[in-house]
VOGU-192917 format. One line per field, with one value per residue (C-alpha): residue number from 0; residue in three letters; y, x, z. Coordinates in nm, 4 decimals. Layout:
BEGIN
n = NUM;...
res = ala;...
py = Y;...
px = X;...
pz = Z;...
END
This chain:
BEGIN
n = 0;1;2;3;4;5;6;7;8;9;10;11;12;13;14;15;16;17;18;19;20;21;22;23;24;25;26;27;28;29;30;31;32;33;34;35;36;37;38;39;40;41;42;43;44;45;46;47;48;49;50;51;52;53;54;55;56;57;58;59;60;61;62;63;64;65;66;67;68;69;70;71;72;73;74;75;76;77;78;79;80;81;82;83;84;85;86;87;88;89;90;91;92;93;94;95;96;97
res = unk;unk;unk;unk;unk;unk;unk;unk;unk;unk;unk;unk;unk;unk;unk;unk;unk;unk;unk;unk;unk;unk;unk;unk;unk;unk;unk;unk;unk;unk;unk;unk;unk;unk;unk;unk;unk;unk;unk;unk;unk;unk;unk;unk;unk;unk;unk;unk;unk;unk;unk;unk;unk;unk;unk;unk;unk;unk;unk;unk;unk;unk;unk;unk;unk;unk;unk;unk;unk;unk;unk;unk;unk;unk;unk;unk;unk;unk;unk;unk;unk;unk;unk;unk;unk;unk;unk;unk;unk;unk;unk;unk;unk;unk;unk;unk;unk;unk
py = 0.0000;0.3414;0.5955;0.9817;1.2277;1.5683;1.8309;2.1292;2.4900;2.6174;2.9853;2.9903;2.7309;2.7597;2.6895;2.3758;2.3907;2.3609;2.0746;2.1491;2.0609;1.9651;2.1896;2.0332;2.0966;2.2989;2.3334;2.6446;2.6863;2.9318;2.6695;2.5466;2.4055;2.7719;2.8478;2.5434;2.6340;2.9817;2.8638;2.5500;2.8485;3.1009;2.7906;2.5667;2.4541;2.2157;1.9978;1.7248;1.6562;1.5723;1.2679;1.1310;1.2248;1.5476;1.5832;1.7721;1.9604;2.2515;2.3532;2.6573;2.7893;2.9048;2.9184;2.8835;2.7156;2.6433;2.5442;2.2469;2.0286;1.8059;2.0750;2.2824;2.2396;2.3759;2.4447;2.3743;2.3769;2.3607;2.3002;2.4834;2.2125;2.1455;1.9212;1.9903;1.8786;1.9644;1.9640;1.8641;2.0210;1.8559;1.9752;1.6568;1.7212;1.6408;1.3111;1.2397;1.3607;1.1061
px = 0.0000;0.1571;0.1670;0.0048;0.2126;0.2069;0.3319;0.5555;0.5619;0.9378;0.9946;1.3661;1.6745;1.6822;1.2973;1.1684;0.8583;0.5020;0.2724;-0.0357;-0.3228;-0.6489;-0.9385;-1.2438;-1.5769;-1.8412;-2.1582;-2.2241;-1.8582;-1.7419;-1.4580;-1.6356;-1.5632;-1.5441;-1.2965;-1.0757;-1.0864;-0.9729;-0.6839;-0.5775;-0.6093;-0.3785;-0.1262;-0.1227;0.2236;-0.0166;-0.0590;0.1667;0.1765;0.5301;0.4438;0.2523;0.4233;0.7223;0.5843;0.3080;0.4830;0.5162;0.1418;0.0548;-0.2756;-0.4572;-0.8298;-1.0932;-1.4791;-1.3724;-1.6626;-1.6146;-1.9446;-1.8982;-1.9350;-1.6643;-1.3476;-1.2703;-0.8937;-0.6714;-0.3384;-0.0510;0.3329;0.6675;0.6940;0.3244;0.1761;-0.2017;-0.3916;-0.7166;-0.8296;-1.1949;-1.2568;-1.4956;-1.4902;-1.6241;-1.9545;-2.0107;-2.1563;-1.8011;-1.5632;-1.3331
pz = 0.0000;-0.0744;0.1854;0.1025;0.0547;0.2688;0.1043;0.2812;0.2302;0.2835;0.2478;0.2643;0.3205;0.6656;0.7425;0.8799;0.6756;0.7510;0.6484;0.4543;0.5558;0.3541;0.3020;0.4005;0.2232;0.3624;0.3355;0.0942;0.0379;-0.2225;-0.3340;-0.5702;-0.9256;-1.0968;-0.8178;-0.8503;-1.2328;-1.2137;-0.9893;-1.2312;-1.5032;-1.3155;-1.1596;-1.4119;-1.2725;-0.9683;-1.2557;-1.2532;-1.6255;-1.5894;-1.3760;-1.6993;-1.9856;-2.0340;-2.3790;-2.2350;-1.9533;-1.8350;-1.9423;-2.0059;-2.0101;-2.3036;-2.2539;-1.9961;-2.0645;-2.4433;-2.6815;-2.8536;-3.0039;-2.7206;-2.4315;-2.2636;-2.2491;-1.8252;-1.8903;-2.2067;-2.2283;-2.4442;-2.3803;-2.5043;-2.7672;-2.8399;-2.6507;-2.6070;-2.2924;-2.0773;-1.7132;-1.6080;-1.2853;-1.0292;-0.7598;-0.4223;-0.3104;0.0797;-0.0505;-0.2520;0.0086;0.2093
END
């Protein structure tokens, strides 16, 4: 079984760090899926398209809620060297959260 990771905030050398800690869902929270697709839009560097394939890394956004015939397109991106890919965001109802 593989353990979670926690990630660490370090703001210089020295520091010890912080651990993150998850944000929890709430009822009538504004973090909802427009927010968590306006940050993925202005930080598209929390995607860790590198982890899947470089060809598409480091993604850079483009567009926003772009038509296609299927439906929207919530983020796309495209790389230094061409690589096209999109983000669906979703964000866990209090029914889908762990």
């Amino acid at each position: 079984m593989q353990t979670a990771r926690v990630p660490v905030i370090l703001n210089s050398f020295d520091d010890v760090g912080r651990r993150l800690v998850r944000i929890q869902a709430q009822p009538n929270d504004p973090k909802d899926e427009a927010w968590l697709q306006e940050i993925l839009y202005s930080h598209p560097e929390l995607l860790p398209v590198n982890e899947i394939d470089d060809f598409y890394a480091p993604p850079i956004s483009i567009g926003r809620e772009v038509g296609t015939d299927r439906g929207p397109i919530d983020n796309l991106y495209v790389s230094p060297i061409g690589g096209i890919s999109r983000e669906n965001s979703s964000a866990a109802t209090r029914a889908e959260s762990p």
